[in-house]
C-alpha positions as CSV (number, residue, x, y, z in Angstrom):
1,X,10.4,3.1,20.8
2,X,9.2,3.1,17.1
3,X,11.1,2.1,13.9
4,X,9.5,3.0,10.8
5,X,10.8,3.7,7.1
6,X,8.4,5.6,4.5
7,X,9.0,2.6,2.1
8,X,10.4,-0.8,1.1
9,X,12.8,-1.4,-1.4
10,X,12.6,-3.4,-4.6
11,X,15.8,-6.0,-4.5
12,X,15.2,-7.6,-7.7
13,X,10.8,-7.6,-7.4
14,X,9.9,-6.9,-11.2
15,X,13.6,-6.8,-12.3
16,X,14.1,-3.5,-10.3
17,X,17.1,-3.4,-8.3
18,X,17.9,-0.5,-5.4
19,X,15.1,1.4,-6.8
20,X,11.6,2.5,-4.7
21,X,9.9,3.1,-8.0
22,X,6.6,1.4,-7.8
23,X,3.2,0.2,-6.0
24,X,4.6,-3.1,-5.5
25,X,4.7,-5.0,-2.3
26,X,8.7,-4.8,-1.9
27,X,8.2,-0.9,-2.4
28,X,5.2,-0.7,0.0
29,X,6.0,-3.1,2.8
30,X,7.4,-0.9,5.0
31,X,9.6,-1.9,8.7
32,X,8.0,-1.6,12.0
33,X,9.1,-2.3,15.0
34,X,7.3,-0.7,18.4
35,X,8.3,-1.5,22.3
36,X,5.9,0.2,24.1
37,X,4.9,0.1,27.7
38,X,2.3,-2.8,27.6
39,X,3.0,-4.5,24.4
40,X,3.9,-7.6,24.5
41,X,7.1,-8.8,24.1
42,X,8.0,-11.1,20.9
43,X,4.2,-10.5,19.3
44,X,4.3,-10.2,15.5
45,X,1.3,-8.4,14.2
46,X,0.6,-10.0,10.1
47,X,-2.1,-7.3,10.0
48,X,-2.6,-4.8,6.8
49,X,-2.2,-1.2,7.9
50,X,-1.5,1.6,6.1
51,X,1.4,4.5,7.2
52,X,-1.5,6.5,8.3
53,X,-2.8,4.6,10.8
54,X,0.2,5.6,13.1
55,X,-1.2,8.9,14.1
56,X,-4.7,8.1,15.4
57,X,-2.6,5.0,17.4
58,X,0.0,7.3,18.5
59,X,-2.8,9.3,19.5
60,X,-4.8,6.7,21.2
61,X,-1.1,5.5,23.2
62,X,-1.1,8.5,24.9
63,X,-5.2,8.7,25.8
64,X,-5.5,11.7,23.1
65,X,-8.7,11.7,20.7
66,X,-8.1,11.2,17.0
67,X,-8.5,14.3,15.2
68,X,-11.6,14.3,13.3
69,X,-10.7,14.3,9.6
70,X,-8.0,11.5,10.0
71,X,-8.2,8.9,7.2
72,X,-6.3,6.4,9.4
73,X,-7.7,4.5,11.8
74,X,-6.1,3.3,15.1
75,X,-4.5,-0.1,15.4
76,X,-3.2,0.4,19.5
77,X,-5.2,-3.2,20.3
78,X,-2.7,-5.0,18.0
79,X,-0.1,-3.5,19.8
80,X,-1.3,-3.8,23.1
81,X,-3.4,-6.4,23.0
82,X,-2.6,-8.5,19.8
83,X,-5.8,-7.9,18.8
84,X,-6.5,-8.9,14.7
85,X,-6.9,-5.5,13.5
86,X,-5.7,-5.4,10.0
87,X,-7.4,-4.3,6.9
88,X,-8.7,-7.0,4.3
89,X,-7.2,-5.6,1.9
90,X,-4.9,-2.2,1.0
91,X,-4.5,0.4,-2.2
92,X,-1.4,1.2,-3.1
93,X,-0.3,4.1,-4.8
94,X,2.8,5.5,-6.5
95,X,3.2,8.9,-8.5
96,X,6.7,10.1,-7.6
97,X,8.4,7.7,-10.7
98,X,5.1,5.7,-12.3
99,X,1.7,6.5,-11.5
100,X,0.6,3.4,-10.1
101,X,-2.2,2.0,-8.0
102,X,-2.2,-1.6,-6.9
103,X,-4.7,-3.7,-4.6
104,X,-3.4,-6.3,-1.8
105,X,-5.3,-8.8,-0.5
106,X,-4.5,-11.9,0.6
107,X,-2.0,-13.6,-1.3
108,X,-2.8,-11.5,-4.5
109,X,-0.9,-8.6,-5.4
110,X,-3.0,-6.9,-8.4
111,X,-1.0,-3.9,-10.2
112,X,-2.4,-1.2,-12.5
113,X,0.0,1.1,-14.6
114,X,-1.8,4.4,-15.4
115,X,2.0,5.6,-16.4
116,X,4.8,3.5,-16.4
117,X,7.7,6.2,-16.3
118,X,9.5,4.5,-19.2
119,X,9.7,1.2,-17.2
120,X,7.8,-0.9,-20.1
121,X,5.3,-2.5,-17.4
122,X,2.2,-3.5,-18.4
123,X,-1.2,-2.0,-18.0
124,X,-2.4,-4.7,-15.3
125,X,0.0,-7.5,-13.4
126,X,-1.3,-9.9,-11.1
127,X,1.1,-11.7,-8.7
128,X,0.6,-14.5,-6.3
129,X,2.6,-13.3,-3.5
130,X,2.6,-16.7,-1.6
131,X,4.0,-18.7,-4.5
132,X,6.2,-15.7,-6.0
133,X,7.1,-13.1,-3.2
134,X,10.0,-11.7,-6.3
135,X,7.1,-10.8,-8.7
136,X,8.8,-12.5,-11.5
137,X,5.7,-14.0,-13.0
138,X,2.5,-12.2,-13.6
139,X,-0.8,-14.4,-13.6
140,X,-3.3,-11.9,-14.9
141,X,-4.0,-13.7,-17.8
142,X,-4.4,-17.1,-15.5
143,X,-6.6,-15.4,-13.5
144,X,-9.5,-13.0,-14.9
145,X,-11.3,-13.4,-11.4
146,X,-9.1,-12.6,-9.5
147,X,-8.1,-9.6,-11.8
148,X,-11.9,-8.3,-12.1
149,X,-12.7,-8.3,-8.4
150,X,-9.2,-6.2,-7.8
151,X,-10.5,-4.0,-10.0
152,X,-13.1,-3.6,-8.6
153,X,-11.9,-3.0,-5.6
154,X,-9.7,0.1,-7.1
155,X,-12.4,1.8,-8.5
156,X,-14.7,1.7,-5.2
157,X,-11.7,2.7,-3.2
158,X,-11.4,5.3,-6.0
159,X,-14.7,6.4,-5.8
160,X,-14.9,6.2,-1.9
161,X,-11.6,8.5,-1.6
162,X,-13.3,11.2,-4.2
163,X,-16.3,11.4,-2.1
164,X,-14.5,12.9,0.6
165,X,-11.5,14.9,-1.2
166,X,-11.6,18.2,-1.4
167,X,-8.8,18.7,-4.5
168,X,-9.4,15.4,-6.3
169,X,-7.0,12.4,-7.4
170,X,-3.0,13.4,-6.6
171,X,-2.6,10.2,-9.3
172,X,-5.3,12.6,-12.2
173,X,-2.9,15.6,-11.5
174,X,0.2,14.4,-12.0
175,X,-1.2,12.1,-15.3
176,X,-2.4,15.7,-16.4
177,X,0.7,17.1,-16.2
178,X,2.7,14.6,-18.3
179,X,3.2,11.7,-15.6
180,X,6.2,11.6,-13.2
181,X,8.3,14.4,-13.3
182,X,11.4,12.8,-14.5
183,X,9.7,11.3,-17.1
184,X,8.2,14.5,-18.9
């Protein structure tokens, strides 16, 4: 048994209310529960994985090979075995109502607005996720650290992800064509 969504909801993060706008953690943090035969019953797995891991785990579940272009990576030893197999950290991305890309890790929840679809948001927000899980109050200016090593961070992931794309950024080609569609 799996239940999954393809996003979150924001419920007041930001000031957004019943909206799935944006590359925020409310957005992003997406419901999973799995009972499968083997797992163990009650075990919460904290670990950072992205929506396409599920295929190579799927795949694993049922003794199959990963296919051999898969970005994701299997995560079947958390589910099995509680194994610690999250990611230190995750990109986010939304282009569907802002072109957005935002960096998790840890507590720190580092936003970059390459478009805001008319939403006024800044070019860079920095939220401390432990102390403000609503993202009412951005610390970027509190913390230029912490704001230059997300960056950083980005633009590997960035670069990383263009080494191995045939067709580029999806985030460069809807910028090009005006932003997000609704707000053209």
């Amino acid at each position: 048994i799996i239940v999954t969504s393809d996003h979150g909801e924001n419920m007041g993060e930001l000031g957004i209310y019943g909206e799935h706008a944006t590359a925020d953690y409310a957005t992003c943090r997406i419901p999973m529960i799995v009972r499968w035969p083997g797992t163990p019953r009650g075990h919460v797995d904290t670990g950072l994985h992205y929506n396409l891991d599920m295929a190579p785990t799927l795949a694993e579940l049922l003794g199959q090979p990963p296919a051999e272009r898969w970005d994701g990576r299997s995560c079947a030893g958390a589910l099995l075995r509680a194994e610690d197999m999250g990611r230190d950290w995750l990109v986010l991305s939304q282009c569907a109502h802002v072109c957005q890309r935002s960096v998790l890790q840890g507590p720190w929840l580092y936003m970059r607005t390459y478009h805001d679809g008319y939403h006024l948001f800044p070019d860079e927000m920095l939220f401390n996720l432990a102390h403000d899980p609503y993202e009412q109050h951005d610390v970027a200016a509190n913390h230029p650290d912490i704001v230059e090593t997300a960056c950083r961070t980005l633009a590997e992931w960035r670069n990383d992800m263009l080494r191995t794309s045939p067709h580029g950024d999806p985030l460069d080609t809807v910028i090009a064509e005006g932003g997000p569609c609704h707000a053209n």
